[in-house]
Biopython code that builds the backbone (N, CA, C, O; Angstrom):
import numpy as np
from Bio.PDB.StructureBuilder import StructureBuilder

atoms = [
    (1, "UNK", "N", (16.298, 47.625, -112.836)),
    (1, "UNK", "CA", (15.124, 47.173, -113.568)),
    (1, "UNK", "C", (14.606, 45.906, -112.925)),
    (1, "UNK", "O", (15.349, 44.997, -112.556)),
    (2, "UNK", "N", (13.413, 45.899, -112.823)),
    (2, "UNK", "CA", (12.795, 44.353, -112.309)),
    (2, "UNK", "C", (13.078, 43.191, -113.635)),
    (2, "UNK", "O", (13.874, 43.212, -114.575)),
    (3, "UNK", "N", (12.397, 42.552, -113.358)),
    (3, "UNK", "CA", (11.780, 41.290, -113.861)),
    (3, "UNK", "C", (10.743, 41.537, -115.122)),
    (3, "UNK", "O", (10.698, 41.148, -116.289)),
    (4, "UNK", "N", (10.069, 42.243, -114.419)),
    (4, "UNK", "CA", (8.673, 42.655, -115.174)),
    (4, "UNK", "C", (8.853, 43.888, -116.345)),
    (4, "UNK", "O", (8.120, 44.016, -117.325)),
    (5, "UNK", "N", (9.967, 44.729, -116.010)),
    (5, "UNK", "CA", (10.138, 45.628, -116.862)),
    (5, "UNK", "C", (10.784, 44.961, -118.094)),
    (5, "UNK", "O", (10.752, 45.489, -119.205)),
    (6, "UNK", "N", (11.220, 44.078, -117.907)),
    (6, "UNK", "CA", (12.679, 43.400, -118.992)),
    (6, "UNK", "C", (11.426, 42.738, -119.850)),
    (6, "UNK", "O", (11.007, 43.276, -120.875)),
    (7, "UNK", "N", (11.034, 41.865, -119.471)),
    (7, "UNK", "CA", (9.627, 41.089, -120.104)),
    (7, "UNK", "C", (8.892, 42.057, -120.958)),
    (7, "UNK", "O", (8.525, 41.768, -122.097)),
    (8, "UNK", "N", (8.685, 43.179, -120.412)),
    (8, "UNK", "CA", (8.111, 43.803, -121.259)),
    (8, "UNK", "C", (8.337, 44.491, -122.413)),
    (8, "UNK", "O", (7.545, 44.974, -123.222)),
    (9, "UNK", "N", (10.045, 44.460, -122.362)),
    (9, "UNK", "CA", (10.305, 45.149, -123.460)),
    (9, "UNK", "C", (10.587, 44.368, -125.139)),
    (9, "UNK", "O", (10.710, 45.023, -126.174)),
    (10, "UNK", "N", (10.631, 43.149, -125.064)),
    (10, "UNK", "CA", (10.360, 42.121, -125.226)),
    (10, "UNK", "C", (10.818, 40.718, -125.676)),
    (10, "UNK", "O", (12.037, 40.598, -125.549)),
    (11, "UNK", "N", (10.414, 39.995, -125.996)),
    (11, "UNK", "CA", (11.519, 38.739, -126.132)),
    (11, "UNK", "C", (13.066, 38.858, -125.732)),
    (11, "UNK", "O", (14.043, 39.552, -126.013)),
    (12, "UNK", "N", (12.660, 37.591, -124.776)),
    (12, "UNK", "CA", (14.281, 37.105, -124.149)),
    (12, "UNK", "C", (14.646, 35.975, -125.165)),
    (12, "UNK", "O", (13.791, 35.128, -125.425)),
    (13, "UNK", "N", (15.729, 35.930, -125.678)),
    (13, "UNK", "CA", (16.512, 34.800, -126.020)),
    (13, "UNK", "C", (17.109, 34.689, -125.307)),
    (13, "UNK", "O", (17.837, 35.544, -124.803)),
    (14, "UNK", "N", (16.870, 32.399, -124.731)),
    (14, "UNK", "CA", (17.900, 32.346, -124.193)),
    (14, "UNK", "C", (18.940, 31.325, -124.940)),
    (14, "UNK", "O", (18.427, 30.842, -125.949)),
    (15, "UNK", "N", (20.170, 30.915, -124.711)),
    (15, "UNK", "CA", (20.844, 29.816, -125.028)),
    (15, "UNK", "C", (21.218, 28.951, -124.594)),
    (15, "UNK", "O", (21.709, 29.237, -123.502)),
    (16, "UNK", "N", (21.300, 27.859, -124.828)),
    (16, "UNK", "CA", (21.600, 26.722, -123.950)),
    (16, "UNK", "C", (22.621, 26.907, -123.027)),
    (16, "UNK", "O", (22.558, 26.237, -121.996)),
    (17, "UNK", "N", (23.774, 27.863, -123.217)),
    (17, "UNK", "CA", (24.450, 28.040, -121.976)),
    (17, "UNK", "C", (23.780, 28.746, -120.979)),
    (17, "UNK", "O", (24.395, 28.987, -119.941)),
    (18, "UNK", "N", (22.775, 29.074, -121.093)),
    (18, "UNK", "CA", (22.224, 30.104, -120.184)),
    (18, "UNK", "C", (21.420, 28.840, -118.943)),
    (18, "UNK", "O", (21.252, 28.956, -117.729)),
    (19, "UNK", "N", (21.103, 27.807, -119.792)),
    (19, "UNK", "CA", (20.225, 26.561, -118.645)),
    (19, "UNK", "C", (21.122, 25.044, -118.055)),
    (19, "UNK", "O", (20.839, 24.074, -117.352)),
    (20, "UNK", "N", (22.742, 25.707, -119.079)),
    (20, "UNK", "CA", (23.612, 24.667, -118.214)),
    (20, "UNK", "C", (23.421, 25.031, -116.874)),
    (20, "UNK", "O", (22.971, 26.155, -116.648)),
    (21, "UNK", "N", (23.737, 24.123, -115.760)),
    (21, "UNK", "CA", (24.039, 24.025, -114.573)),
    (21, "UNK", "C", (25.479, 24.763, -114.307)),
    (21, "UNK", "O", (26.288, 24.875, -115.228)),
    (22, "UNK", "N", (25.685, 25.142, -113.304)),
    (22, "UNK", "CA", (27.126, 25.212, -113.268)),
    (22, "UNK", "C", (28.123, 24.087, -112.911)),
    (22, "UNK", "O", (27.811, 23.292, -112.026)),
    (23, "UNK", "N", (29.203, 23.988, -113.497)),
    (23, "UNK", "CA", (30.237, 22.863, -113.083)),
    (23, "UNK", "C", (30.642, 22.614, -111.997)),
    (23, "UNK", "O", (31.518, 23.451, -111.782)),
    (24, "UNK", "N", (30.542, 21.916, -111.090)),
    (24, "UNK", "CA", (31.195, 21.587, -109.811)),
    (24, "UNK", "C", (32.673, 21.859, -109.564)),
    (24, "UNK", "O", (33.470, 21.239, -110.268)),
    (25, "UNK", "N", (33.038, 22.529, -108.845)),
    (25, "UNK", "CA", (34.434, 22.648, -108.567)),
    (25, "UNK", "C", (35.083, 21.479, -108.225)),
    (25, "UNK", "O", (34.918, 21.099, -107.066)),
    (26, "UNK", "N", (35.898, 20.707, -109.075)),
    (26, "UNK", "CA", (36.713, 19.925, -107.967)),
    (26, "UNK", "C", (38.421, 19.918, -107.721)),
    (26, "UNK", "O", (39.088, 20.794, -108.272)),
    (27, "UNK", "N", (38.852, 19.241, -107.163)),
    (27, "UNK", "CA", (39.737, 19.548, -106.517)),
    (27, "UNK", "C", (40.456, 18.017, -106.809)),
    (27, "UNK", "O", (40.201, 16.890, -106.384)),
    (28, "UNK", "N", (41.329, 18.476, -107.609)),
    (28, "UNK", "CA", (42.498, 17.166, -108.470)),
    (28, "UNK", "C", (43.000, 16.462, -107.124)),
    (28, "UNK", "O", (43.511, 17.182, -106.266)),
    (29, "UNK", "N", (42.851, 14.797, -106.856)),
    (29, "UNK", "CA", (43.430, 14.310, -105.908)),
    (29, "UNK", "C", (44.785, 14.101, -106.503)),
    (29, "UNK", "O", (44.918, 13.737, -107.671)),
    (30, "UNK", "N", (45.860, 14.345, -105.648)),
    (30, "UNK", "CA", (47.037, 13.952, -105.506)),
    (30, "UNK", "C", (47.819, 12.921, -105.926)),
    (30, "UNK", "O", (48.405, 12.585, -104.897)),
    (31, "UNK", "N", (48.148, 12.289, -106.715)),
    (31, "UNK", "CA", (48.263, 11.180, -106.899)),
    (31, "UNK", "C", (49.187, 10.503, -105.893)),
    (31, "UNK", "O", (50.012, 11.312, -105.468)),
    (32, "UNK", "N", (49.308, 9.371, -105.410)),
    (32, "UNK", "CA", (49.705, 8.339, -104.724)),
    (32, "UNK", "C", (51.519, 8.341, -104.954)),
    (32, "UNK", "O", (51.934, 8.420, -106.110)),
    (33, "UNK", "N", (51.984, 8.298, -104.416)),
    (33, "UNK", "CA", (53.508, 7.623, -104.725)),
    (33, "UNK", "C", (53.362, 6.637, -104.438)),
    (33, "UNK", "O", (52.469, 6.195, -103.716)),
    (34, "UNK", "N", (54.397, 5.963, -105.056)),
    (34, "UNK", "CA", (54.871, 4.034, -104.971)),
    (34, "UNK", "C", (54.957, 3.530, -104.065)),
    (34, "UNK", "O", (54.349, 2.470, -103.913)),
    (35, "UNK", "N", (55.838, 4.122, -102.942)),
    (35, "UNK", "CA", (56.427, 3.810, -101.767)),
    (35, "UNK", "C", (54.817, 4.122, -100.711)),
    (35, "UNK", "O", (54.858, 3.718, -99.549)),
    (36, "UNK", "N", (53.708, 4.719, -101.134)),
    (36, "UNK", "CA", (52.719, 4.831, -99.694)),
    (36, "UNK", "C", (51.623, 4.316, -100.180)),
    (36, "UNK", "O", (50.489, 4.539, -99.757)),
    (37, "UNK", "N", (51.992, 3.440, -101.302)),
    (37, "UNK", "CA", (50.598, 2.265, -101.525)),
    (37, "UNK", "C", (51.257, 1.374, -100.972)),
    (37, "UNK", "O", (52.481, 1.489, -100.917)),
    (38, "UNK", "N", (50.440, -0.024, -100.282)),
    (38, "UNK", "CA", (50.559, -0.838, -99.715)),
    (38, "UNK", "C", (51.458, -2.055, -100.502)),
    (38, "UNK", "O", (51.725, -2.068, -101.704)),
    (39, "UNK", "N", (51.760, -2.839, -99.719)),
    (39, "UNK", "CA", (52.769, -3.676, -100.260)),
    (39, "UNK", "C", (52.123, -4.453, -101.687)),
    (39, "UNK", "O", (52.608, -4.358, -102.814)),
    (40, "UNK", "N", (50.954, -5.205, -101.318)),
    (40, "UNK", "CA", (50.277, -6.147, -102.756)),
    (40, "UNK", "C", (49.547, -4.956, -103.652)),
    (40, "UNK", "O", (48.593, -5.400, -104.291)),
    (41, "UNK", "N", (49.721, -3.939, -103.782)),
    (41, "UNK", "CA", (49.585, -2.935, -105.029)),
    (41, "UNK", "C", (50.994, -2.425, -105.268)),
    (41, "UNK", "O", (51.178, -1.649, -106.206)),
    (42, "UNK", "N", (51.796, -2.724, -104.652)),
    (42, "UNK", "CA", (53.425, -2.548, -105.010)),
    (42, "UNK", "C", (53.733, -3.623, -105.874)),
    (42, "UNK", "O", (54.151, -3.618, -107.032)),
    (43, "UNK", "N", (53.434, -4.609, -105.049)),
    (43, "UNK", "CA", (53.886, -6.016, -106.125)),
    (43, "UNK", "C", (53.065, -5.945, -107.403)),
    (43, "UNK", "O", (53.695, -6.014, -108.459)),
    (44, "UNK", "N", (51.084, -5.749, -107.470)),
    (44, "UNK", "CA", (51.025, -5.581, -108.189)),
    (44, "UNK", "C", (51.465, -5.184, -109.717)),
    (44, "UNK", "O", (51.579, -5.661, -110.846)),
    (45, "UNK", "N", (51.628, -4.016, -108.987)),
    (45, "UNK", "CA", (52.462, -2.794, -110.287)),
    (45, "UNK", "C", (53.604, -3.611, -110.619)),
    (45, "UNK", "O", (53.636, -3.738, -111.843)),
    (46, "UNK", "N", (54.560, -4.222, -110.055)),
    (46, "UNK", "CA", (56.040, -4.989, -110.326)),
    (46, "UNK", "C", (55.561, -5.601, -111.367)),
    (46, "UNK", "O", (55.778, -5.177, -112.502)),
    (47, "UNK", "N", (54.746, -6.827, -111.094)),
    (47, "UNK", "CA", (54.693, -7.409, -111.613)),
    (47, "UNK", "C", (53.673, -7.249, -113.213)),
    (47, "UNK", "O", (53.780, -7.995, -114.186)),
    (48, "UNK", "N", (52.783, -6.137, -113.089)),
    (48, "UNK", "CA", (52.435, -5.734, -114.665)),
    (48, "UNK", "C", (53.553, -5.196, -115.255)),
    (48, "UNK", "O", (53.873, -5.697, -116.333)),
    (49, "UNK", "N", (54.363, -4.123, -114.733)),
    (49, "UNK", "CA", (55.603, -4.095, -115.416)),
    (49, "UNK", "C", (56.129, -4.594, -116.192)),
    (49, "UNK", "O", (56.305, -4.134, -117.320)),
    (50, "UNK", "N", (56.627, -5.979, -115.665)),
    (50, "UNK", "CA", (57.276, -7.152, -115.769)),
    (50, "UNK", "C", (56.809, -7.882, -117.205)),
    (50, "UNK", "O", (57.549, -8.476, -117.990)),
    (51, "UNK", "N", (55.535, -7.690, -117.303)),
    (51, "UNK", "CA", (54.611, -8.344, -117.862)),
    (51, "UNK", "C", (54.621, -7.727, -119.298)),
    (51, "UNK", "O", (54.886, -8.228, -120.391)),
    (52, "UNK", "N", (54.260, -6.535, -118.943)),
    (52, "UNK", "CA", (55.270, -5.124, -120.389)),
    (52, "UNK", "C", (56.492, -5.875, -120.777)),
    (52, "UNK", "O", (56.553, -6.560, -121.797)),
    (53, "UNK", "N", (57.266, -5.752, -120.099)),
    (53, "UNK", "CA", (58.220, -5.480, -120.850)),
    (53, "UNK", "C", (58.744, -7.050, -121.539)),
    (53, "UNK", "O", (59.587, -7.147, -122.431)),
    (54, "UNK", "N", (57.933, -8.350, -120.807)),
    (54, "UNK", "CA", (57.954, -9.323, -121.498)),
    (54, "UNK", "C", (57.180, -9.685, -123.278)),
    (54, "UNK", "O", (57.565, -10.497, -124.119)),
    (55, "UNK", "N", (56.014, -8.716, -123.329)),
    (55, "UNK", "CA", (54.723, -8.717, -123.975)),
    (55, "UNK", "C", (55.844, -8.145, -125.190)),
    (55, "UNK", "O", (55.740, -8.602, -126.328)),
    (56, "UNK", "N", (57.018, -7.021, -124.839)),
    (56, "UNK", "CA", (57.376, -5.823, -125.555)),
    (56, "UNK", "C", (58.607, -6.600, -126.200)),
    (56, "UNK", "O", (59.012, -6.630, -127.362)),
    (57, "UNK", "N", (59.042, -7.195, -125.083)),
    (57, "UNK", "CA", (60.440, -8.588, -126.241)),
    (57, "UNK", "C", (59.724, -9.355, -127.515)),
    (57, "UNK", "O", (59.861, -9.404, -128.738)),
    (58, "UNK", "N", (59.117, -9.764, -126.782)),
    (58, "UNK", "CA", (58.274, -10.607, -127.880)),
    (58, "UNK", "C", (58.172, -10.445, -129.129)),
    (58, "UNK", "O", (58.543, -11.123, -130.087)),
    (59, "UNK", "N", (57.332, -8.944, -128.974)),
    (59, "UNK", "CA", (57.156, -8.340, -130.214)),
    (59, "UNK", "C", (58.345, -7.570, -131.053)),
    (59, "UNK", "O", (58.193, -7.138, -132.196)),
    (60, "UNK", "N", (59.303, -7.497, -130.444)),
    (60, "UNK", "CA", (60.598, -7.164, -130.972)),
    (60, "UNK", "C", (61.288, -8.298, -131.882)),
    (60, "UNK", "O", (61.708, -8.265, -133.039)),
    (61, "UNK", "N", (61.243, -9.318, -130.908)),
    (61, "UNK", "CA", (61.675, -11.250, -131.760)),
    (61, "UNK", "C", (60.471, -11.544, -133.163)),
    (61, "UNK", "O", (60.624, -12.279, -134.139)),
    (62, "UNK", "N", (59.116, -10.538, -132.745)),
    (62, "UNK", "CA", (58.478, -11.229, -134.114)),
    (62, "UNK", "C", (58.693, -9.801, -134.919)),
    (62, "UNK", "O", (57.985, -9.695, -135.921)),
    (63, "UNK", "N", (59.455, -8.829, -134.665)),
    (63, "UNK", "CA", (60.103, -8.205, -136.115)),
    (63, "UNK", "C", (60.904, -8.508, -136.701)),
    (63, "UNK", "O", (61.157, -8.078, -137.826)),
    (64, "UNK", "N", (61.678, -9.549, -135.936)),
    (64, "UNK", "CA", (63.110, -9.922, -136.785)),
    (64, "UNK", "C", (62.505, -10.113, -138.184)),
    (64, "UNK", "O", (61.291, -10.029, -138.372)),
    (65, "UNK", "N", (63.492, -10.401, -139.270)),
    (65, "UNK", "CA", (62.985, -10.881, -140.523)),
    (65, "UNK", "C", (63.149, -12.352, -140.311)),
    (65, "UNK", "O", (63.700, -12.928, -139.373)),
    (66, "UNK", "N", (62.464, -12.929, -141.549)),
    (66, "UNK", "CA", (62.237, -14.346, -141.681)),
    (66, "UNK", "C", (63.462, -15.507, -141.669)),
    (66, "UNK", "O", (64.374, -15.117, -142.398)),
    (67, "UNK", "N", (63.670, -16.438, -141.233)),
    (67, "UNK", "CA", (64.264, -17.839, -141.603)),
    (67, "UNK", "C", (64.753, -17.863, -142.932)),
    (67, "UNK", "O", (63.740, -17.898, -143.632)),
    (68, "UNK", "N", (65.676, -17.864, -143.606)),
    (68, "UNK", "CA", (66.591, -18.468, -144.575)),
    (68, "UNK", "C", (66.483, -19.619, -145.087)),
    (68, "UNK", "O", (67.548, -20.217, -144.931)),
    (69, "UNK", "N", (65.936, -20.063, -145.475)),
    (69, "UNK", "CA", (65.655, -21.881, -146.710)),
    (69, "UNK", "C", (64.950, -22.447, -145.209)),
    (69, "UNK", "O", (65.250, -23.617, -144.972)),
    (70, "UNK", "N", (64.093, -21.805, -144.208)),
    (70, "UNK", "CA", (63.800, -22.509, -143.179)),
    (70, "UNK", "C", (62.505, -22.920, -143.488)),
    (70, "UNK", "O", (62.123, -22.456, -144.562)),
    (71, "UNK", "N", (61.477, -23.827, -142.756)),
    (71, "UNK", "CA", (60.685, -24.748, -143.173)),
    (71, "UNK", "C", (59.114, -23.809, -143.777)),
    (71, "UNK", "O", (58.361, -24.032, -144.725)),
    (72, "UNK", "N", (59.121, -23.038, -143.018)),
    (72, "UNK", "CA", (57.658, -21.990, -143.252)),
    (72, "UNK", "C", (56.637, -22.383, -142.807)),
    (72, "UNK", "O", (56.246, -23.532, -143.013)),
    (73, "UNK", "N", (56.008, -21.548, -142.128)),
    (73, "UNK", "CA", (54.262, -22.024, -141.992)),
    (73, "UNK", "C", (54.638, -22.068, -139.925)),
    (73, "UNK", "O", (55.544, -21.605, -139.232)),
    (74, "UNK", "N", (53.308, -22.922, -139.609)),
    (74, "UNK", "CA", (53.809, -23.213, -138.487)),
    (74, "UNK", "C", (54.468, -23.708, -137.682)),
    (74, "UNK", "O", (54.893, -24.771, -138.133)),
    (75, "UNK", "N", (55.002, -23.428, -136.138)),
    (75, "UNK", "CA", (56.174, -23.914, -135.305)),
    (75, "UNK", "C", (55.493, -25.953, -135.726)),
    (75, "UNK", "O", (54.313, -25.956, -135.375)),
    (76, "UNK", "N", (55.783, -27.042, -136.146)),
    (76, "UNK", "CA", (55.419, -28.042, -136.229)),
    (76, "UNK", "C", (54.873, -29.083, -134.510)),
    (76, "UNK", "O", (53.878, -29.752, -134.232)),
    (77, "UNK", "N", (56.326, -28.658, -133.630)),
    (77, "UNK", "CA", (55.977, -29.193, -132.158)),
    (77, "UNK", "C", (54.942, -28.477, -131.537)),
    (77, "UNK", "O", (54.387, -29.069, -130.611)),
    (78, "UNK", "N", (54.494, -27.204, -131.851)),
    (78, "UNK", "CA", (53.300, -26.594, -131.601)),
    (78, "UNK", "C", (52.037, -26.731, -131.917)),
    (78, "UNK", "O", (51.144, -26.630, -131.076)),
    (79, "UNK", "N", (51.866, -26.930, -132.939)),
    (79, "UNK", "CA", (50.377, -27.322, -133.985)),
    (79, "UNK", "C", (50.328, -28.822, -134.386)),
    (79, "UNK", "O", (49.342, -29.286, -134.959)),
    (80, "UNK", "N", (51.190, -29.411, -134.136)),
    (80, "UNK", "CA", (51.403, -31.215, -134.596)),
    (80, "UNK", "C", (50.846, -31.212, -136.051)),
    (80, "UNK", "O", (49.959, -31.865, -136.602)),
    (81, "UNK", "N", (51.844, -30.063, -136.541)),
    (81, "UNK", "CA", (51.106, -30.423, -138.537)),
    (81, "UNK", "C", (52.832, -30.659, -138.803)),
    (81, "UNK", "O", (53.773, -29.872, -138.905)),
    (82, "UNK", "N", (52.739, -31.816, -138.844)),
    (82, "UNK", "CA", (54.400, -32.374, -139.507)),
    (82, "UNK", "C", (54.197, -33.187, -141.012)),
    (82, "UNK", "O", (54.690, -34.223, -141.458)),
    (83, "UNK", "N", (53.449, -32.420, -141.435)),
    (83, "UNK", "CA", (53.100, -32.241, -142.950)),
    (83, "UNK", "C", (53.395, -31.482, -144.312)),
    (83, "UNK", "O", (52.559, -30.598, -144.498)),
    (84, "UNK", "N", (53.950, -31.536, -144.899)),
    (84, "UNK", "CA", (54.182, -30.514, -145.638)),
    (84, "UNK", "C", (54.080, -30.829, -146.942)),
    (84, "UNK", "O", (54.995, -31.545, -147.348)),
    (85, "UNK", "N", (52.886, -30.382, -148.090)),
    (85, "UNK", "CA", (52.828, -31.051, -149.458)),
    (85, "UNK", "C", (52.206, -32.438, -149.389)),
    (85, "UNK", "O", (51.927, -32.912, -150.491)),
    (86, "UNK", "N", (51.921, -33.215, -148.289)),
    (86, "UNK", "CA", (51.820, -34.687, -148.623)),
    (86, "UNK", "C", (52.884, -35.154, -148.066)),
    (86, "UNK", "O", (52.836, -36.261, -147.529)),
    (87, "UNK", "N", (54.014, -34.434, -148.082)),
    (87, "UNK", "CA", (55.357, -35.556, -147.187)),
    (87, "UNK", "C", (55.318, -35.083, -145.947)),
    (87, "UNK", "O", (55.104, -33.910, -145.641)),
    (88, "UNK", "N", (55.573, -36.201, -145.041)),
    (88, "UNK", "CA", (55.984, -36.487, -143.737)),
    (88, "UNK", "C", (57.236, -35.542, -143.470)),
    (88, "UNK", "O", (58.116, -35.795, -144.292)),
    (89, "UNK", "N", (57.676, -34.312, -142.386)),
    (89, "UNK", "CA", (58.840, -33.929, -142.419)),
    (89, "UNK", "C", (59.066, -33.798, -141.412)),
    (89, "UNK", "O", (58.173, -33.377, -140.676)),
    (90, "UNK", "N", (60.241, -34.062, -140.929)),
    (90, "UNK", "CA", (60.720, -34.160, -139.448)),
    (90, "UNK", "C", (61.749, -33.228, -139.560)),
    (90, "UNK", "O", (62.703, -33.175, -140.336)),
    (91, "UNK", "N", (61.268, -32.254, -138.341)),
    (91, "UNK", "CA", (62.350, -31.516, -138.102)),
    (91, "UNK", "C", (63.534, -31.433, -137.231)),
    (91, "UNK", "O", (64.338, -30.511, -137.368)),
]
sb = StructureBuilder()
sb.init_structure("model")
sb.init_model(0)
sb.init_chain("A")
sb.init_seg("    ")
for serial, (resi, resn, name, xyz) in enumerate(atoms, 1):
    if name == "N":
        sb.init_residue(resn, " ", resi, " ")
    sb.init_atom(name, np.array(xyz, "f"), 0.0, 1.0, " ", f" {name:<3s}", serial, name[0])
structure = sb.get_structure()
């Protein structure tokens, strides 16, 4: 059948998949191993690592539970509030 015969018989619906483009084929690059990136993207990576797993203690030390009859509020040598109520408290 042509073109012209189809038209004539009548109305085409089309659907939007019909005026997608087609998808480009591509082709998954390989990913890199450790050892054949260059030395300062080696260290890089070391050192974000490093950086994890420091970030990841941390947050482990601020699950502990709380201080026992300990002072509350903020570290005092940190924030210089050695205040508490109106009294002066030295820790």
């Amino acid at each position: 059948m042509s073109d012209q015969e189809k038209d004539t018989k009548g109305p085409v619906f089309r659907t939007a998949v019909d005026h997608m483009p087609p998808e480009p084929e591509t082709e998954e690059k390989p990913r890199r191993r450790f050892e054949d990136l260059p030395p300062a993207a080696q260290r890089a990576l070391l050192e974000a690592e490093e950086r994890r797993k420091e970030r990841d203690a941390l947050k482990v030390s601020a699950d502990r539970p709380a201080e026992v009859g300990g002072r509350g509020g903020l570290d005092p040598s940190r924030y210089e509030d050695y205040e508490i109520g109106g009294r002066a408290i030295d820790f």
